[in-house]
C-alpha positions as CSV (number, residue, x, y, z in Angstrom):
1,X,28.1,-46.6,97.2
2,X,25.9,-46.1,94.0
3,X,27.9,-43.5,92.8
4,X,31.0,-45.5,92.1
5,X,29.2,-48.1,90.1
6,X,29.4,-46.2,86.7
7,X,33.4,-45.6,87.6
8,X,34.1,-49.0,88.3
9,X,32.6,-50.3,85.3
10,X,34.4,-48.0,83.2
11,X,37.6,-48.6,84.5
12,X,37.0,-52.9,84.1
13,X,35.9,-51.8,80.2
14,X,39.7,-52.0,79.5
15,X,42.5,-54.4,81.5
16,X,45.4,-55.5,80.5
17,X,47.0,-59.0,81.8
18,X,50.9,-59.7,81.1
19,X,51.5,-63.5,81.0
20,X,55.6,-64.4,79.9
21,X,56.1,-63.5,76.4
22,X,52.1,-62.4,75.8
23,X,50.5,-59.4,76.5
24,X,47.1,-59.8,76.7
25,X,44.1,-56.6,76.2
26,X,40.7,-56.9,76.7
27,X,38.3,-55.1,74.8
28,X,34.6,-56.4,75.9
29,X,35.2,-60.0,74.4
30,X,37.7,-59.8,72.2
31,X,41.1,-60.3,73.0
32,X,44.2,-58.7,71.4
33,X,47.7,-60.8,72.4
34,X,51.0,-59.0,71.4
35,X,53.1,-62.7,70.8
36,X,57.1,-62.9,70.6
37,X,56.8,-66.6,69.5
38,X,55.6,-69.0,67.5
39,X,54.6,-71.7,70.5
40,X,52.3,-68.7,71.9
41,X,50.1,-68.9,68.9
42,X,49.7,-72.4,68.6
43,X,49.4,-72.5,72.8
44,X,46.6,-70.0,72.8
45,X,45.3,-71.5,69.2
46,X,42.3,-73.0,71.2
47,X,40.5,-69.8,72.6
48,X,42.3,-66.9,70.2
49,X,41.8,-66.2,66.4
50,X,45.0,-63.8,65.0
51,X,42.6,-62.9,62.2
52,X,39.4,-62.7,63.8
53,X,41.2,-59.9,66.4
54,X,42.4,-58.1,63.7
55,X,39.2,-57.8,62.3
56,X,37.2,-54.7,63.1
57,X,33.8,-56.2,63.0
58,X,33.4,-56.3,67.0
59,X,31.6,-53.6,69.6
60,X,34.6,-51.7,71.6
61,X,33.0,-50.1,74.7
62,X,34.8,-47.1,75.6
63,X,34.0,-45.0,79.1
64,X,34.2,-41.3,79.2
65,X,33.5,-38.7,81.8
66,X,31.6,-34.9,81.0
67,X,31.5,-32.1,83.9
68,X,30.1,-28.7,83.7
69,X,27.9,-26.6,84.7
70,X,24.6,-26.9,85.1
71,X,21.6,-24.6,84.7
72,X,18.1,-23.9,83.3
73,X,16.5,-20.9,81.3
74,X,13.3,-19.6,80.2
75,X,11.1,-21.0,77.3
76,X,12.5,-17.7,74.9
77,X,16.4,-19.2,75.8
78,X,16.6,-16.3,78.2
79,X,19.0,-16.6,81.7
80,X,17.2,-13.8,83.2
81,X,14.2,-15.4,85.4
82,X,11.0,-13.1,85.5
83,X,10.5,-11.5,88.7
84,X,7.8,-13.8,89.8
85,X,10.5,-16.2,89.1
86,X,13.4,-14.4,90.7
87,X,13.7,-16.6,94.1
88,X,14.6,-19.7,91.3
89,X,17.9,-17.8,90.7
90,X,21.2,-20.3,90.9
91,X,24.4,-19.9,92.0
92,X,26.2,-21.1,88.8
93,X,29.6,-21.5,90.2
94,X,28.1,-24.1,92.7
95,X,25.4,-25.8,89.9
96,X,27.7,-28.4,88.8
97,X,26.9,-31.6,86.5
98,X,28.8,-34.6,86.4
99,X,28.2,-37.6,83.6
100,X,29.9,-41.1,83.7
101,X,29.1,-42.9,80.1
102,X,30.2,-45.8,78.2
103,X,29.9,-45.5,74.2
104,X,29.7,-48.3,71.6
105,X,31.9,-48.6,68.4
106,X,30.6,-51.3,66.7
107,X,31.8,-52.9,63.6
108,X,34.2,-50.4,61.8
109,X,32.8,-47.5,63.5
110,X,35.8,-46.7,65.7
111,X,37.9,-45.9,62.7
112,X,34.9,-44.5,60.4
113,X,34.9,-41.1,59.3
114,X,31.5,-40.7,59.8
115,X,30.0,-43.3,62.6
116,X,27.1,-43.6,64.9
117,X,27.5,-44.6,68.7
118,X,24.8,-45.7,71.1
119,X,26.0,-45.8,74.9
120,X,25.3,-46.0,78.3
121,X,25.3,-43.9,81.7
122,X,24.7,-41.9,84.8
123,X,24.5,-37.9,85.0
124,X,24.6,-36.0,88.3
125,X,22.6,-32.7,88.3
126,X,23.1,-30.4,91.3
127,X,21.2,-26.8,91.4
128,X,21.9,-24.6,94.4
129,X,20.0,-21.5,94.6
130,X,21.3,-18.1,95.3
131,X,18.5,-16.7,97.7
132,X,17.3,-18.5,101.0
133,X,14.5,-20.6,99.3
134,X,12.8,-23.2,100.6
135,X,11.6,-25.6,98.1
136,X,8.0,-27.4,98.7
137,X,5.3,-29.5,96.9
138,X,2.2,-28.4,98.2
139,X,-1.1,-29.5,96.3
140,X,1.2,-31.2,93.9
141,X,2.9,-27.8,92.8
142,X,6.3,-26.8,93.3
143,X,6.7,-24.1,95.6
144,X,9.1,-21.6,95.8
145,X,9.3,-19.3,99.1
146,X,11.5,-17.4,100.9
147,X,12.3,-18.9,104.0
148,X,12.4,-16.5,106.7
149,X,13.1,-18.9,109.7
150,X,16.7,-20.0,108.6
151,X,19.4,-18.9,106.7
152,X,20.7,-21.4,104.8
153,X,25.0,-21.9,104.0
154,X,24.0,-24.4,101.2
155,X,20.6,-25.0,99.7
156,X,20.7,-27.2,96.7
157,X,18.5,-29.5,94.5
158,X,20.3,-33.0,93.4
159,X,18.7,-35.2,90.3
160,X,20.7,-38.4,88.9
161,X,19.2,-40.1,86.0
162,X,20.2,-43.1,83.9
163,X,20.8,-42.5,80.4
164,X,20.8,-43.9,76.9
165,X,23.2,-41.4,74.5
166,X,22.4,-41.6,70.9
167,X,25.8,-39.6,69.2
168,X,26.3,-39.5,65.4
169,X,30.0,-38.4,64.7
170,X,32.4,-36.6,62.3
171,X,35.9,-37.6,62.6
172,X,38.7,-35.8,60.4
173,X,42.3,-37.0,60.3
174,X,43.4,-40.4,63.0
175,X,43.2,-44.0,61.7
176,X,43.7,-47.1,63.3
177,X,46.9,-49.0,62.6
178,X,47.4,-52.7,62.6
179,X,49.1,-55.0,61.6
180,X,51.1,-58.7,61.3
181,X,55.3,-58.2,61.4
182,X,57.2,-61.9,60.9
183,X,60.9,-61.6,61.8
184,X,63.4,-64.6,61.8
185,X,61.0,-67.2,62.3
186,X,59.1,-65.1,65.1
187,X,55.6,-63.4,65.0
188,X,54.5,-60.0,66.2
189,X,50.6,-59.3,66.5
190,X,49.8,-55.8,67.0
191,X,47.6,-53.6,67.3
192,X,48.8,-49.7,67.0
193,X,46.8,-47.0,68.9
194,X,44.7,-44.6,66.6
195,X,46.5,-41.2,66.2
196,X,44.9,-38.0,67.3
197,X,41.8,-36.9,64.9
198,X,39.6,-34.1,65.6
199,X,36.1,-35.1,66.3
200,X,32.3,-33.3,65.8
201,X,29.9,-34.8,67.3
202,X,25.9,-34.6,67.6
203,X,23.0,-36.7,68.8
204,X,20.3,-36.8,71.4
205,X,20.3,-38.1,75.1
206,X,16.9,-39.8,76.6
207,X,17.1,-39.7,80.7
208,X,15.1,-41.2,83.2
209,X,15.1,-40.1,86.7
210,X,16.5,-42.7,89.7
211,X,16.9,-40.5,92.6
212,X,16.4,-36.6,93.6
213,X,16.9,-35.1,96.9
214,X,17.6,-31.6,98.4
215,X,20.5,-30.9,100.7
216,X,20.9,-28.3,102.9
217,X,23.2,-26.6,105.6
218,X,22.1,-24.1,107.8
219,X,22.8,-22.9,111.4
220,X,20.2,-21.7,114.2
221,X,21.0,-20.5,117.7
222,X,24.9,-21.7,117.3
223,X,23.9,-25.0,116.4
224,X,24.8,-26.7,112.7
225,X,22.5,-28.6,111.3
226,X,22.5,-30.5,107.8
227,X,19.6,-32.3,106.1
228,X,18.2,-34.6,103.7
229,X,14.8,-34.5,102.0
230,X,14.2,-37.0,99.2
231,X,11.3,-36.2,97.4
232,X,10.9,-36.4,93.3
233,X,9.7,-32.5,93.9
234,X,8.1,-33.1,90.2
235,X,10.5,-33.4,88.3
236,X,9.9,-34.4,85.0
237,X,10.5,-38.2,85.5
238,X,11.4,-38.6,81.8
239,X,13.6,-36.4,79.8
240,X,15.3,-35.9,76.3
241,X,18.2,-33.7,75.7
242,X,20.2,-32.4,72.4
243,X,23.6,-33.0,72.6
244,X,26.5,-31.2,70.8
245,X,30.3,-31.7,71.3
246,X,33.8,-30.8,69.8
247,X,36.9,-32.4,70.6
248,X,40.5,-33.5,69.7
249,X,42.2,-36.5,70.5
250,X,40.6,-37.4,73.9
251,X,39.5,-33.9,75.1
252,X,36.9,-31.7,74.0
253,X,33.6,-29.3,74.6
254,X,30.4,-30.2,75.4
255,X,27.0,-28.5,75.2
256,X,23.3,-30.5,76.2
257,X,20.3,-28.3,75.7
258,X,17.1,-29.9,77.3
259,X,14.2,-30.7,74.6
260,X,11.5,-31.4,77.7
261,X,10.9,-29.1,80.8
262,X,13.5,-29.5,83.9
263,X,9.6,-30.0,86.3
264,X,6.5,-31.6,85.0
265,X,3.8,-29.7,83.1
266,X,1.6,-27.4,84.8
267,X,3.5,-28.4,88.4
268,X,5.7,-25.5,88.3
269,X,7.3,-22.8,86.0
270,X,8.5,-23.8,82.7
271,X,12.3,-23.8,82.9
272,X,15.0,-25.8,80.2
273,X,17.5,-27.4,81.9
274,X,20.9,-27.1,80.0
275,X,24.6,-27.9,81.0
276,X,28.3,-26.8,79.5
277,X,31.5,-28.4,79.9
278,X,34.1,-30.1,79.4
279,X,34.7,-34.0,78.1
280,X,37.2,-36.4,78.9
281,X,37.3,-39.0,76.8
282,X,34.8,-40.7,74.3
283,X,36.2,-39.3,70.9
């Protein structure tokens, strides 16, 4: 169930409400009417302010979802693992990363050429390892052996952290439109959508750890068996990560490149977690 709570939230960021002549949009908690008549103004006058909507000095919340793929590297940037380190191998076609997010435009910012955009969300780390590890935490070490008992179909390591991103953004080209049309007695508020404008972003992304588990399907003597160990296998409980993207209109690139160790310090091998990908939204 936990893993629908970051979609429904961003899904209710934006709803839109048709009532007779008025079309009503919700941005967080402002509210932008598109009126035919003059009696809609002067019925809504009460809870709705033409000017203060068209103003841009409001927060605009707007959800976006990153997947990739997801991996970790030696301290010298290197994808090859040491020998001693070789049964840590992934399976990067299964190591997959998925990150729900909500950014803030406040004030002017969603129309700024240059802006800054704090935000909210939930990342979904999966590693599955290439060899038939088993993964143990002995004498408050991580311990990686080869497990000679079963051979595992799926063997994978699953983090999910809540996290704060901190993006600082260069937009080229795409401005907001708006504007106030009178016609024959009859008023038209609207507000246009922005036009495509090619977007460079950068920032940092602080993570805290909720929830890690390792999954695994195996079979032994014909029988299938799937479990289930929850364990925080020490993993760095806290984490910060460098964040760079590109994008136009509302797709682009992402790349995230891990500024603290994927396990705690001295508890297991030092290895930089790191994910690339693809964004949906959020420009």
């Amino acid at each position: 169930m936990k893993k629908w709570i970051t979609p429904i939230i961003l899904i209710c960021c934006l709803s839109a409400n048709a009532q007779g002549d008025t079309t009503q949009y919700r941005f967080g908690d402002k509210k932008v009417l598109i009126i035919k008549t003059v009696d809609d103004v002067v019925s809504d006058r009460d809870n709705f302010d033409i000017c203060d909507t068209l103003d841009e000095d409001n927060v605009i919340g707007i959800g976006y979802l990153q997947v990739g793929v997801n991996g970790y590297m030696t301290p010298a940037n290197s994808l090859t693992l040491p020998i001693d380190m070789s049964l840590m191998e992934l399976d990067y076609a299964k190591s997959r990363s998925a990150s729900f997010n909500i950014q803030y435009y406040i004030n002017k910012m969603k129309t700024s050429t240059v802006y800054f955009s704090p935000g909210l969300g939930l990342d979904y780390k999966s590693y599955f390892f290439k060899n038939n590890v088993n993964i143990g935490t002995g004498n408050d070490t991580v311990l990686f052996a080869l497990d000679t008992a079963r051979t595992y179909k799926k063997y994978k390591l699953r983090a999910t952290y809540f996290q704060v991103p901190l993006i600082v953004g260069l937009r080229l080209g795409g401005k907001s439109k708006k504007s106030i049309e009178t016609n024959d007695g009859k008023v038209n508020v609207q507000v246009r959508k922005s036009e495509k404008s090619f977007n460079i972003q950068a920032g940092v992304i602080g993570g805290y750890n909720i929830g890690s588990l390792i999954k695994t399907k195996y079979e032994r003597d014909g029988a299938k068996y799937k479990d289930k160990i929850k364990d925080d296998f020490n993993l760095n409980p806290f984490r910060l990560t460098a964040t760079a993207r590109i994008g136009y209109g509302n797709f682009g690139f992402f790349a995230n490149y891990g500024l603290t160790s994927l396990f705690q310090n001295g508890k297991s091998p030092d290895l930089i977690p790191f994910t690339v990908g693809v964004q949906f939204g959020g420009f």
